[in-house]
N, C-alpha and C positions, 0 to 999 in steps of 0.2 A: 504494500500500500504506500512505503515514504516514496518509495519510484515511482509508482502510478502518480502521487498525487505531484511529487517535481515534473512529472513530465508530460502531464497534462496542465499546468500550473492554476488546477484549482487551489482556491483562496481559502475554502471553508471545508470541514470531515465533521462530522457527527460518528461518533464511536459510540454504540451500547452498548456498555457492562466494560465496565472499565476495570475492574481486577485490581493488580497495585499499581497501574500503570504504565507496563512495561511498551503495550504496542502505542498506548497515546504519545508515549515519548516520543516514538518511530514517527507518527504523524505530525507530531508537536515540531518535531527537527524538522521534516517537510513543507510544513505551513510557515516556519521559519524564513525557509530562503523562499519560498513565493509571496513573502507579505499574505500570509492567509491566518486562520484560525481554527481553534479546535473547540469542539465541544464535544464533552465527553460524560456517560450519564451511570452509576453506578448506585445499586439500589441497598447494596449492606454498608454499614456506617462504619464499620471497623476497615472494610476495603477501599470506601472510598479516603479515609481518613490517610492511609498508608499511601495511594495513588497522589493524591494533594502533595504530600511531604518531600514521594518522590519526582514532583512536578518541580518544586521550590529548588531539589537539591539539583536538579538538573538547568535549574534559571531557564524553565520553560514555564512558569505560574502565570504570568503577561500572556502567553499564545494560548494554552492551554485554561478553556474554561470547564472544570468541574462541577458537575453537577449532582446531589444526592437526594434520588426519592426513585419511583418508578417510572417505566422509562415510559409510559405512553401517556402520564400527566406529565412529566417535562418535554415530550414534543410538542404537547399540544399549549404547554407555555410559548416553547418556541416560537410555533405557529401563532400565538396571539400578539407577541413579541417583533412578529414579523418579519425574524430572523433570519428568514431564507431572500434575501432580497432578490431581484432579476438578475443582476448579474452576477452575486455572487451564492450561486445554489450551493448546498452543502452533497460531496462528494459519497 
């Protein structure tokens, strides 16, 4: 996905189930060098707590937004949020 998303240079990835973070990082480095962003949504609080930390320790906490609850009331924040704009749709 960090190749796909460099080399297609989408701006924005939505990640569901974020773990401790390991693959948002890979995205998070991606959205990095395209000027993009990450949102990333993680539903147990002990996981997402561990993904955040290792967001900060990787100084991807700026690119990488974390998000904690389940994941089809935070898309639909998203989408109220109106997050996904025209030109920058989430990958």
């Amino acid at each position: 996905m960090n190749i796909f998303l460099k080399a297609t240079g989408k701006k924005s990835a939505l990640e569901i189930g974020t773990s401790n973070g390991y693959s948002g990082i890979w995205l998070g480095l991606a959205a990095k060098e395209t000027g993009g962003k990450v949102v990333t949504i993680e539903f147990h609080k002990c996981r997402y707590d561990v993904a955040v930390e290792n967001f900060k320790l990787c100084n991807l906490d700026n690119i990488i937004e974390a998000r904690q609850g389940m994941a089809i009331d935070e898309i639909i924040d998203l989408k109220k949020e109106d997050y996904n704009s025209e030109n920058d749709r989430f990958l």
